[in-house]
C-alpha positions as CSV (number, residue, x, y, z in Angstrom):
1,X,101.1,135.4,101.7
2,X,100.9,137.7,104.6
3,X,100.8,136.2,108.4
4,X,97.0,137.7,108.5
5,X,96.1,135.8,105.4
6,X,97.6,132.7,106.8
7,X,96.0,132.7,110.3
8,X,92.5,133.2,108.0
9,X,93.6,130.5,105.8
10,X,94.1,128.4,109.1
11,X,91.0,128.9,110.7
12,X,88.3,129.2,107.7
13,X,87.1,126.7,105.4
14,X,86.5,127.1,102.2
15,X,83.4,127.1,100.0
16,X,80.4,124.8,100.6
17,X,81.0,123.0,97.3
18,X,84.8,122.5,97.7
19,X,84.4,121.7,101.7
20,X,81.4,119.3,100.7
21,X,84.3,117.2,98.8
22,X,87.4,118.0,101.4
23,X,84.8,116.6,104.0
24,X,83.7,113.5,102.2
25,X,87.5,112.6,101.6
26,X,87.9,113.4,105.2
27,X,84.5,111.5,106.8
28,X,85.7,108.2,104.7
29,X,88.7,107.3,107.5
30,X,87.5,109.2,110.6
31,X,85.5,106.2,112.4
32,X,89.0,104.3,111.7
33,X,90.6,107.7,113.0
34,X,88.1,107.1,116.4
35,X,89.0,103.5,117.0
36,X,92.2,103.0,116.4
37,X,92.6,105.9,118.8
38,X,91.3,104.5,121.6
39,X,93.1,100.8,121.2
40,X,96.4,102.8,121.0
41,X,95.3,105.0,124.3
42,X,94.9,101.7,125.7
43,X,98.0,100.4,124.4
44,X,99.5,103.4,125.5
45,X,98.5,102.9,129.1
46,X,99.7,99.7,129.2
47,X,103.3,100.9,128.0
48,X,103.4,104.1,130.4
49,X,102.0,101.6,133.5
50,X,104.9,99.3,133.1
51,X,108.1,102.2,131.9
52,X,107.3,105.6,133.4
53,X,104.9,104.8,136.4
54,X,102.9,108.1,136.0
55,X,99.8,108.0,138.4
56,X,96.6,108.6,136.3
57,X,97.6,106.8,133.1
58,X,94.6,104.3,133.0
59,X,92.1,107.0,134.3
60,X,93.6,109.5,131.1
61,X,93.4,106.3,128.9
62,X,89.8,105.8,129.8
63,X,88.7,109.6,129.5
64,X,90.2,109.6,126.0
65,X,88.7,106.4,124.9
66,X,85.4,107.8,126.4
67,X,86.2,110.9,123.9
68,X,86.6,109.2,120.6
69,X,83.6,107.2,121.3
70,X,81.9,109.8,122.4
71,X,83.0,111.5,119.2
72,X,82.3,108.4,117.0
73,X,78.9,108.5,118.3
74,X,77.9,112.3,117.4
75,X,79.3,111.9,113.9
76,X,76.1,109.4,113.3
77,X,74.1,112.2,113.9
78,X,75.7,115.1,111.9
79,X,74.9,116.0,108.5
80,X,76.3,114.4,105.5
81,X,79.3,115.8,104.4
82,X,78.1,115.3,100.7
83,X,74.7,117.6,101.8
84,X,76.2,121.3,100.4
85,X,73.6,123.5,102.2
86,X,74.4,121.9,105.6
87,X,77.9,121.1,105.3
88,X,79.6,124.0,107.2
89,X,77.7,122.5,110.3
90,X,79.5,119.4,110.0
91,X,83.1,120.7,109.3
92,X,82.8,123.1,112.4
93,X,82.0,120.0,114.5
94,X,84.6,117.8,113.2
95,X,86.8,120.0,113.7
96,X,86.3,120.4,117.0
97,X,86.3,116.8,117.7
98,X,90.0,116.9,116.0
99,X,90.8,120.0,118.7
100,X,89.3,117.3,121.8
101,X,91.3,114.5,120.4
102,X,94.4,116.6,120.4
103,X,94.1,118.0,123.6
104,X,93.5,114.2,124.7
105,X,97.2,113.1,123.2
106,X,98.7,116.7,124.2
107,X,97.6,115.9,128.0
108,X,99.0,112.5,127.1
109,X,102.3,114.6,127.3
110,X,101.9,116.7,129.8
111,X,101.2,114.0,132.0
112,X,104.2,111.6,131.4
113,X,107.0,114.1,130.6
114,X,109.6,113.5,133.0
115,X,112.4,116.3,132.1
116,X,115.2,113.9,134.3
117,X,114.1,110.7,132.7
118,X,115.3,110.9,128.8
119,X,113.4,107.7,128.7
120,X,109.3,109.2,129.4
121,X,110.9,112.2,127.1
122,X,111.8,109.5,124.2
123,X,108.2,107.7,124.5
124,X,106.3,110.8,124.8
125,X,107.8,112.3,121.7
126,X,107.5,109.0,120.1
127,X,104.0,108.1,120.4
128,X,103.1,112.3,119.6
129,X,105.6,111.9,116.3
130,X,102.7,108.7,115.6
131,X,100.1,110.3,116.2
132,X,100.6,113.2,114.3
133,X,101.8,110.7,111.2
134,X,98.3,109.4,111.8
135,X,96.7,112.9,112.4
136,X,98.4,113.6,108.2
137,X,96.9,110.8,106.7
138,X,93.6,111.5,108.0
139,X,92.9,115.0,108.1
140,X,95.3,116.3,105.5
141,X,92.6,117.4,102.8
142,X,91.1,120.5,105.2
143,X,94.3,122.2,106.8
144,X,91.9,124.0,109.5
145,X,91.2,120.6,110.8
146,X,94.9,119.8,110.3
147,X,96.0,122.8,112.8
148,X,93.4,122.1,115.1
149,X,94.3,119.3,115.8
150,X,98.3,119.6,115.9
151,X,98.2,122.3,117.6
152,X,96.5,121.0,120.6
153,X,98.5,117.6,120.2
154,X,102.0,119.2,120.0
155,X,102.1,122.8,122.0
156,X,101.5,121.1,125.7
157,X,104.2,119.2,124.9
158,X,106.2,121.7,123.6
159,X,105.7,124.3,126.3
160,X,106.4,121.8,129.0
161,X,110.1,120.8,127.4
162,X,110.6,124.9,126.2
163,X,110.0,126.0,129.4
164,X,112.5,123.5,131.2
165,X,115.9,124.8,132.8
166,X,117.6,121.5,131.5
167,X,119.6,121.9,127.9
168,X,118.5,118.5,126.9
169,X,114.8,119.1,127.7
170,X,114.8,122.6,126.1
171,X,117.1,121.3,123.0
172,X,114.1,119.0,122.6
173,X,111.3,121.6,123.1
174,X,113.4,123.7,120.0
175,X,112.9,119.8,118.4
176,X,109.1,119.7,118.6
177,X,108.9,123.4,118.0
178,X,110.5,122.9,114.3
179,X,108.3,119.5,114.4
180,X,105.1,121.4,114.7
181,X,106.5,124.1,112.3
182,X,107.3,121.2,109.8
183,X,104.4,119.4,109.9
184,X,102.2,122.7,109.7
185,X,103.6,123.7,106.1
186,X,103.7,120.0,105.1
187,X,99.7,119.8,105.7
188,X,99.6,123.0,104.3
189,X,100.8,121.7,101.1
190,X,99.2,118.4,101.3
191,X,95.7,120.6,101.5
192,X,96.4,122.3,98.5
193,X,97.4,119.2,96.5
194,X,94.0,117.7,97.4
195,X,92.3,121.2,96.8
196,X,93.8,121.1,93.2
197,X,92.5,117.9,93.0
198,X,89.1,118.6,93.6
199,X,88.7,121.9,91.3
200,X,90.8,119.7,88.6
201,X,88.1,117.5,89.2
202,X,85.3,120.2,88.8
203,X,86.6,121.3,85.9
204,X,86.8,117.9,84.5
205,X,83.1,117.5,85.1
206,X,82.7,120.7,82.9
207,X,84.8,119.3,80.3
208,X,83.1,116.6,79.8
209,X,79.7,118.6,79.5
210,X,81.3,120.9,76.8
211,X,82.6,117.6,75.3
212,X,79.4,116.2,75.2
213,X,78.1,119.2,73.2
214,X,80.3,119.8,71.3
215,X,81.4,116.7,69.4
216,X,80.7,118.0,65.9
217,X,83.4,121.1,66.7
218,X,86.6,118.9,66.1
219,X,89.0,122.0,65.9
220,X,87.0,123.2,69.0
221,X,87.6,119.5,70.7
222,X,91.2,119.3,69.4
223,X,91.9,122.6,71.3
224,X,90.1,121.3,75.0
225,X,92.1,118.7,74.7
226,X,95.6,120.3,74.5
227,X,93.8,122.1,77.8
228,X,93.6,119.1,79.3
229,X,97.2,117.6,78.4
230,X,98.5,121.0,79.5
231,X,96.8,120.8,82.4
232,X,97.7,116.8,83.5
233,X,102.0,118.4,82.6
234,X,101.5,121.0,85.3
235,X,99.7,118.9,87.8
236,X,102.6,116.4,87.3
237,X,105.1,119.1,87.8
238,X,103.1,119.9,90.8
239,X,103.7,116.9,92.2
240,X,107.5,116.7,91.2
241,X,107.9,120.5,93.3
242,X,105.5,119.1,96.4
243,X,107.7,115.9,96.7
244,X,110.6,117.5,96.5
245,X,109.9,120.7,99.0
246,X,107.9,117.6,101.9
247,X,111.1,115.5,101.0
248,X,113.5,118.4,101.9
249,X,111.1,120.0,104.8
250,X,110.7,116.7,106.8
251,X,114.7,116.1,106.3
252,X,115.8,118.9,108.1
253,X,114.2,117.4,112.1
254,X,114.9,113.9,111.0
255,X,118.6,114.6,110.1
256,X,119.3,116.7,113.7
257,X,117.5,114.0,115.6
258,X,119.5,111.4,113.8
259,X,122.6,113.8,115.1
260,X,120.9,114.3,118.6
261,X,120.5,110.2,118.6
262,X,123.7,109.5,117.7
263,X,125.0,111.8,120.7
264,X,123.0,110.6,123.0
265,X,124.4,107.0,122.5
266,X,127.5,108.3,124.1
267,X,126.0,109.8,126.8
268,X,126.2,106.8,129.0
269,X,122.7,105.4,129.2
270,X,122.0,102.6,131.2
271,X,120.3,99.4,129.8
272,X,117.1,100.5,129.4
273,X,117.1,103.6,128.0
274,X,119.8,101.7,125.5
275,X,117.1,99.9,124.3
276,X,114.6,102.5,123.9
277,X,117.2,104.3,122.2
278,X,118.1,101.6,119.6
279,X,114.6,101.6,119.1
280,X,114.0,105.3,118.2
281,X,117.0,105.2,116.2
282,X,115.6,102.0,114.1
283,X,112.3,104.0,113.8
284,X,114.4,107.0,112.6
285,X,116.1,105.0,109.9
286,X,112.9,103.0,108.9
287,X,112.2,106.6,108.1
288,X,115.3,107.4,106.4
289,X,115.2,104.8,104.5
290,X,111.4,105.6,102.7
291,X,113.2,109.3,101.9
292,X,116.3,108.2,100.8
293,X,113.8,105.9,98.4
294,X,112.4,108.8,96.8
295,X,115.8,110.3,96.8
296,X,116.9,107.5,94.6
297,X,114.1,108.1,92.2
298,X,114.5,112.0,92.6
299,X,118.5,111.1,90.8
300,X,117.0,109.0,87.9
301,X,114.0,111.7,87.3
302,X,116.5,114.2,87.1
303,X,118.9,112.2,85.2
304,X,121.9,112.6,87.3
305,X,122.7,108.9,87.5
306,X,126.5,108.5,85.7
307,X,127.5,104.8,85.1
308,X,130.7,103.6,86.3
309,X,131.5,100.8,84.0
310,X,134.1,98.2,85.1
311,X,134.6,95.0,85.2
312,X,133.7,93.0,88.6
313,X,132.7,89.9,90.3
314,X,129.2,89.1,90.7
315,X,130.3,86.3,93.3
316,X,130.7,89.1,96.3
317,X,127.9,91.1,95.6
318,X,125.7,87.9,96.1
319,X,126.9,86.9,98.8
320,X,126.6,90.3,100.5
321,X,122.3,90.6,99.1
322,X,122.7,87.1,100.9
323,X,123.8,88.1,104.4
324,X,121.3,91.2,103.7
325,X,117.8,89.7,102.6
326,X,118.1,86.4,104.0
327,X,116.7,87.2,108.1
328,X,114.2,89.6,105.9
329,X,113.0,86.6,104.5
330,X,113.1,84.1,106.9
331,X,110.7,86.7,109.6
332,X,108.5,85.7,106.8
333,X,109.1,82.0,107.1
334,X,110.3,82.1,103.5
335,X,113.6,80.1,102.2
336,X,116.2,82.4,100.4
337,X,118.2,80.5,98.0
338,X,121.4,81.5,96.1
339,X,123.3,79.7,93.6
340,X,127.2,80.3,93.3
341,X,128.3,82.0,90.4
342,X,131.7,82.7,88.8
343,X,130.6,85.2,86.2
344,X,132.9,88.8,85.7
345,X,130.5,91.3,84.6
346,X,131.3,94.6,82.9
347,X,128.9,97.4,84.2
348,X,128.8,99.8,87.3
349,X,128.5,97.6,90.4
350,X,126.9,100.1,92.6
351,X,123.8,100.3,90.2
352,X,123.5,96.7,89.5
353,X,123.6,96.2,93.7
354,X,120.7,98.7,94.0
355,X,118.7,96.6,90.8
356,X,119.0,93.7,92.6
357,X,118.2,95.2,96.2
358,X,115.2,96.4,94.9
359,X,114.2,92.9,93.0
360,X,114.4,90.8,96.2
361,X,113.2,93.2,98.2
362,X,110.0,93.3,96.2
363,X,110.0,89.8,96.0
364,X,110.2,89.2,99.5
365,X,107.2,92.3,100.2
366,X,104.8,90.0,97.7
367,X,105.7,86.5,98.8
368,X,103.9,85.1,102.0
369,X,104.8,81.6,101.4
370,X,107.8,79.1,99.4
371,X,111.0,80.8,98.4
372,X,112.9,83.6,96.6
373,X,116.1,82.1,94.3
374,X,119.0,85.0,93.4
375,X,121.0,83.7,90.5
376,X,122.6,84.2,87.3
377,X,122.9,82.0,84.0
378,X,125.3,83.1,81.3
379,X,124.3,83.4,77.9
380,X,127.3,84.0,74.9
381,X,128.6,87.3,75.6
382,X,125.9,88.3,77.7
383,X,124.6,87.3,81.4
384,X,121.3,87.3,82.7
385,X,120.4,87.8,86.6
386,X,117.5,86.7,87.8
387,X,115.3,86.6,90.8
388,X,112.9,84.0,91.3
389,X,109.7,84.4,93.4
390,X,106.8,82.3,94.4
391,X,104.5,85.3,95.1
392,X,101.2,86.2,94.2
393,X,102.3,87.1,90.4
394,X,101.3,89.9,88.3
395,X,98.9,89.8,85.4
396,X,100.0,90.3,82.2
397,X,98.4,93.3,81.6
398,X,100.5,94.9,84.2
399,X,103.7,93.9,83.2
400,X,104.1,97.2,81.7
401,X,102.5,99.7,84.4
402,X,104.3,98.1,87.5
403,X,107.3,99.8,86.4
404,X,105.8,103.3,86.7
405,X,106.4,105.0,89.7
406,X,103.8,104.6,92.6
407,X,102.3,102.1,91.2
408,X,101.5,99.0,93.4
409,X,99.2,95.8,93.1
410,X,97.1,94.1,96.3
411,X,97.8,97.3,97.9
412,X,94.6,99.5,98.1
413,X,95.4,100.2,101.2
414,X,98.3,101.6,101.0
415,X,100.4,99.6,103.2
416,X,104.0,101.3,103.3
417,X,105.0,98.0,105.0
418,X,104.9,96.9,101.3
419,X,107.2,100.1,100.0
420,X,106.2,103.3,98.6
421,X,105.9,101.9,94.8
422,X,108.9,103.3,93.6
423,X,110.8,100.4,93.8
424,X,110.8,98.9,90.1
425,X,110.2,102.5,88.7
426,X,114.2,103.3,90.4
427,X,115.2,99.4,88.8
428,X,114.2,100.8,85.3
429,X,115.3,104.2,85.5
430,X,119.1,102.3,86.8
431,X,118.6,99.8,84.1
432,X,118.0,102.4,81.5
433,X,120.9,104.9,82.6
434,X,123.2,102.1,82.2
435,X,121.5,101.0,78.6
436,X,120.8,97.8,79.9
437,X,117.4,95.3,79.4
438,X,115.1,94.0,82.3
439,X,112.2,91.7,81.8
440,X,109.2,89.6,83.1
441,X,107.9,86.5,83.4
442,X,104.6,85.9,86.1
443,X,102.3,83.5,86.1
444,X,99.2,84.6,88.4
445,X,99.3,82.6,91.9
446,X,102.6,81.0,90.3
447,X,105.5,83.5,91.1
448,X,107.5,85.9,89.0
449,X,110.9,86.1,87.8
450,X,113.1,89.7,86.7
451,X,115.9,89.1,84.8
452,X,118.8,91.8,83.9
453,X,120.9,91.5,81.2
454,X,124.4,92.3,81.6
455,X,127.7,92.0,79.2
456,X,130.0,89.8,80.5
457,X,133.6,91.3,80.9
458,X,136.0,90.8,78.1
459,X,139.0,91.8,80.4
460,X,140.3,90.3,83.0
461,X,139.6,91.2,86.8
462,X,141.8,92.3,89.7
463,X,140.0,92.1,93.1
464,X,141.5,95.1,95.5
465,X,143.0,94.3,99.0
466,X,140.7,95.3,101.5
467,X,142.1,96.5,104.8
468,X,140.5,96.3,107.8
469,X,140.4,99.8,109.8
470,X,139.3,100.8,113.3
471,X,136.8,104.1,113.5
472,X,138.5,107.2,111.9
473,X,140.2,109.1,114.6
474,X,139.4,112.9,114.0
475,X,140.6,114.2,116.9
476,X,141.9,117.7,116.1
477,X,139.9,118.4,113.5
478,X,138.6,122.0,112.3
479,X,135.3,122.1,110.8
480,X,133.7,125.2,109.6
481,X,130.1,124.2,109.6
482,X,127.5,126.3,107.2
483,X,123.8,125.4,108.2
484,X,120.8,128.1,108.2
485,X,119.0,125.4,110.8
486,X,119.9,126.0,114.3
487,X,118.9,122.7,115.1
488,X,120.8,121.0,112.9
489,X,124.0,123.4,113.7
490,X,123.5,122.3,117.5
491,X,123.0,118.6,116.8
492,X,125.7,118.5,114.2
493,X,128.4,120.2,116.9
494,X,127.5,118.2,119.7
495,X,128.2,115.0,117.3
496,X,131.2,116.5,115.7
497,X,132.4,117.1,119.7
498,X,132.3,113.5,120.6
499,X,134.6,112.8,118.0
500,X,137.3,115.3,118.9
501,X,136.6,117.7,116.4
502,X,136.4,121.9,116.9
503,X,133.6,123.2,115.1
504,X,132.8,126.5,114.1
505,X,128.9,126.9,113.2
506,X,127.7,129.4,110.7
507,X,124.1,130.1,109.8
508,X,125.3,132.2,106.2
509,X,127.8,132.2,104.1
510,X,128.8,135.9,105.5
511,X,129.2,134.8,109.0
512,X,131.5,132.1,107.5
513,X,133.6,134.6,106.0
514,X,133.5,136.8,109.4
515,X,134.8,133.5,111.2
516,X,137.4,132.9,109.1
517,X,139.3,135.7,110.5
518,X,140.1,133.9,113.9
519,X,139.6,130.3,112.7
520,X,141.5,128.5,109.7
521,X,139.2,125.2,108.7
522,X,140.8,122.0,107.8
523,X,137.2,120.9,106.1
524,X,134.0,123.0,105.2
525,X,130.6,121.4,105.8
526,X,127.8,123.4,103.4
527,X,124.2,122.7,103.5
528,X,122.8,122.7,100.0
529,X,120.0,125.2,100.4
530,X,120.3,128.3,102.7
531,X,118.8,131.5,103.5
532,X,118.2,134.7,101.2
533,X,118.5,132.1,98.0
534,X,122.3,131.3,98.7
535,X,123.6,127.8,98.4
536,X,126.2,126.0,100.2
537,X,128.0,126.1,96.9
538,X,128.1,129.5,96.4
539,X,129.3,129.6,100.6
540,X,131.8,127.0,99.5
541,X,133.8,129.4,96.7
542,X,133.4,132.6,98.9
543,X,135.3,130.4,101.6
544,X,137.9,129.2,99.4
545,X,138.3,132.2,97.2
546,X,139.1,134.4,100.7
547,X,141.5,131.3,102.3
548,X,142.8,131.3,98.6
549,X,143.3,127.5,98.8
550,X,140.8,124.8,98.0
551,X,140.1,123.6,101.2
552,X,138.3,120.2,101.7
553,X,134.8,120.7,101.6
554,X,131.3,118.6,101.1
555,X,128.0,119.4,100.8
556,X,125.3,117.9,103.0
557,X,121.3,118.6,101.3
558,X,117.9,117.0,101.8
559,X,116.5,118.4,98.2
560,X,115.2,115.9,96.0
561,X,114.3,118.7,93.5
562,X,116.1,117.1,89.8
563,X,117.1,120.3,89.1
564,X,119.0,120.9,92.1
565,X,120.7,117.7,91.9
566,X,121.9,118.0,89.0
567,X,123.5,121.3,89.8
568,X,125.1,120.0,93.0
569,X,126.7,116.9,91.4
570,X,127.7,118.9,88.5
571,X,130.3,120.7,90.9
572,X,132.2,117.8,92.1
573,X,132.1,118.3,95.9
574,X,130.9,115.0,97.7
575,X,127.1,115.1,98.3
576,X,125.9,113.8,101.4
577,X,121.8,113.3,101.8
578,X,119.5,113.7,104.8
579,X,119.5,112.3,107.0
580,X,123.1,111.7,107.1
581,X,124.3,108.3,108.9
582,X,127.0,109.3,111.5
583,X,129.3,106.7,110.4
584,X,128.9,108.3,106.9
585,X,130.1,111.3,107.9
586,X,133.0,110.4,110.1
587,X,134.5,108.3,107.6
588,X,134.1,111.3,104.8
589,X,135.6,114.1,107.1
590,X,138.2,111.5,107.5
591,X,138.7,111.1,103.9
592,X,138.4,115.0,103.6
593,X,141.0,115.3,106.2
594,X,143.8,113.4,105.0
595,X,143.4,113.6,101.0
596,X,144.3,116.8,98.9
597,X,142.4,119.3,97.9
598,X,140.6,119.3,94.4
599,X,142.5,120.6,91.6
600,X,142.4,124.2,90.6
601,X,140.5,123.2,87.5
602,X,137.9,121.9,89.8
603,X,133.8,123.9,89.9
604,X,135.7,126.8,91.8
605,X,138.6,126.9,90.0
């Protein structure tokens, strides 16, 4: 699509029959949209009053509450969204509302931004990064009220950081720049999912007419249908593609300001700004942890997930879910209980830790009152693991459909406080790759209990020492990096520089090979996907093939696409996903460092 097409796409709406439905989708949350912008202005106000003492914070909190009100009041008087002959009149309107209440948030920034002061910078991009979230969810299913909206919100704050002498500031203006850039094709894509919708909705509407008369054709029926089931294969393969290219797309910021985070930690901050740093880092891993979520069920969809089968304690693993869950459930006023057990189990460890993560962490989401029990009973040759809830329960005719993926009860909301739904859909998938049972017992208002079924080990078990180690030294270290994101290249070498490390950014696999004339690497860093349809595999062999050695190398990607995972485990390099911890990553370039390279009968052999 050319740039002309996709500035019309931007600024006109569609049809009046398709905008009638994009607009009723949208009219259903915009009074919530209105008021819960004006109690976070307030809220906002407060915060600035008492952090970054901006003069004019109460008087711009009570012009933009005076907005969305004002707002609030002339949607009464528009059109109905669902009236087709007038509905054009009503998304012009709205969308102009959307442009006021951006301007509102963007003056928000322009206001506060204090380019010496990394604290106003963090809040200011903090409370924008919310609410533009917010902006998403509410007016994702008509992209030109989607840019309008963004666009005023995000580009005063952008031009004010971009057009800063200070690195830091302008570093962060390159931030909200890619921000804006993701955010613009994720909405983009989110439109045309709900666009799909409503035409697959349409046409539904006409299949059922030409069911209707034609229920004495059965050959005629027989064929419609296989339409249809066609139809439902590609939509879910739609949604497979969209989850995969919004997984990878909102990665790539998320992974450099978890780089730019960790880098700032060192930069000497004083008490204050440590805490508002801990707290954009928690935000940022809250975040991380809802990807790497549908990362997990991204590896069992594509059916990458290889059991390690050995024999192991259950006793440490327990204990270690204790130390985890326990404050989880105790914020809840709930009591976590765990019995002692002496059992040696024979399966892969790391999956049955993830099973059970996912089990109490359910449990703890769906109980608000009693207690949660983690424990194991053995049974012959065969042990069963069980966790105990006194939670709402789950009807029996849902024992079955709780386990597919998205699927969530007492949540028609939509609360992510209570998980995305993919939670028991990743415990199956695990249980499954490992050819193992799970099962269900609730009673409604009673409580539930999951049990896994696990052979007990018929050998005998050898814990390993474990030695304690300080933080990997890597001073000295020479890392070719291989990243087509500039951001991620600078956030990524100013990490890799508080360690001690020289590093060598390259944005292709070419300029790679043109560095490797004056630099020899002692570990290659690849992302997965990068420009022109290369891959940081294919970057990896050309680097190796013209050192002639296998040098040391690992591949960092934020796709969740099945096929592409199953093409990057399938070549043995260590795979690191986005966003990447930073204590993650030092410890595997230490690894890197001081192991051997793989064997010449390795992928790139």
């Amino acid at each position: 699509m050319s740039v002309r097409a996709l500035l019309t796409r931007a600024w006109r709406f569609d049809s009046p029959r398709v905008l009638s439905a994009q607009m009723t989708l949208l009219d259903r949350n915009l009074p919530y949209a209105f008021v819960i912008s004006a109690l976070v202005a307030l809220l906002t106000a407060w915060i600035g009053s008492r952090t970054v003492h901006v003069a004019g914070t109460w008087a711009w909190a009570g012009a933009t509450m005076a907005m969305t009100l004002l707002c609030l009041s002339v949607r009464h008087a528009l059109p109905r969204p669902s009236d087709v002959a007038r509905v054009a009149v009503y998304a012009h309107v709205v969308r102009l509302m959307a442009v006021i209440l951006g301007l509102c948030w963007g003056a928000m920034g322009v206001l506060w931004l204090d380019k010496a002061n990394p604290m106003s910078i963090a809040i200011v991009l903090g409370i924008s990064a919310g609410m533009n979230s917010g902006g998403l969810a509410v007016f994702a299913p008509s992209w030109p009220v989607a840019i309008g909206y963004w666009v005023a919100s995000i580009v005063p704050v952008m031009t004010v950081l971009l057009r800063s002498s200070d690195e830091f500031s302008f570093m962060m203006g390159l931030a909200v720049a890619l921000y804006l850039l993701a955010m613009t094709v994720f909405s983009y894509f989110a439109a045309q999912g709900a666009l799909k919708a409503i035409e697959l909705g349409f046409e539904n509407e006409g299949l059922v007419r030409r069911l209707r008369d034609q229920t004495q054709r059965a050959l005629e029926a027989r064929q419609v249908a296989e339409v249809a089931l066609a139809e439902a294969e590609e939509a879910n393969r739609a949604k497979t593609v969209f989850l995969a290219s919004a997984s990878h797309d909102l990665r790539q910021p998320l992974h450099a300001m978890g780089l730019f985070l960790n880098a700032l930690a060192r930069a000497g901050l004083n008490e204050r700004q440590q805490q508002l740093l801990q707290q954009a880092q928690a935000s940022a891993s809250a975040t991380g942890e809802m990807l790497n979520t549908l990362m997990d069920f991204s590896k069992v969809d594509a059916g990458v997930v290889k059991p390690q089968m050995q024999p192991f304690a259950l006793q440490p693993m327990f204990r270690k879910l204790e130390r985890e869950m326990a404050p989880l459930a105790e914020e809840k006023g709930l009591a976590f209980r765990m019995r002692d057990t002496s059992v040696i189990l024979h399966a892969d460890p790391a999956l049955v830790e993830m099973i059970l993560r996912n089990l109490v962490l359910n449990a703890i989401r769906y109980t608000e009152r009693g207690a949660l029990l983690l424990a194991c009973r053995r049974r012959g040759a065969r042990a069963w693991l069980e966790v105990w809830d006194t939670g709402v329960g789950i009807p029996a005719d849902q024992h079955e459909a709780i386990f597919r993926e998205f699927h969530q009860l007492g949540n028609p909301e939509r609360d992510r406080r209570k998980g995305l739904g993919l939670g028991l859909a990743i415990v199956q998938g695990l249980a499954r790759a490992m050819s193992v049972d799970i099962s269900l017992q609730s009673r409604p208002g009673r409580g539930s209990v999951f049990r896994l079924a696990l052979p007990v080990s018929k050998s005998p078990w050898h814990p390993a020492d474990v030695v304690a180690t300080d933080e990997p030294d890597l001073s000295g270290l020479r890392v070719l990096l291989i990243d087509d994101d500039e951001t991620v290249r600078a956030a990524m070498c100013d990490l890799l520089a508080t360690w001690g490390c020289w590093c060598e950014p390259a944005a292709s696999d070419a300029e790679a090979l043109r560095i490797l004339d004056r630099f020899e690497p002692d570990v290659v860093l690849a992302d997965y996907r990068l420009r022109s349809h290369r891959t940081g595999l294919q970057a990896v062999q050309a680097v190796r093939e013209r050192m002639g050695r296998m040098v040391p190398s690992a591949i960092i990607t934020g796709d969740t696409a099945p096929e592409r995972l199953r093409e990057a485990h399938a070549s043995g390099l260590p795979l690191l996903h986005k966003p990447v911890p930073a204590d993650c990553l030092q410890s595997m370039l230490f690894s890197l460092w001081r192991e051997a390279a793989p064997p010449a009968s390795s992928a790139f052999a």
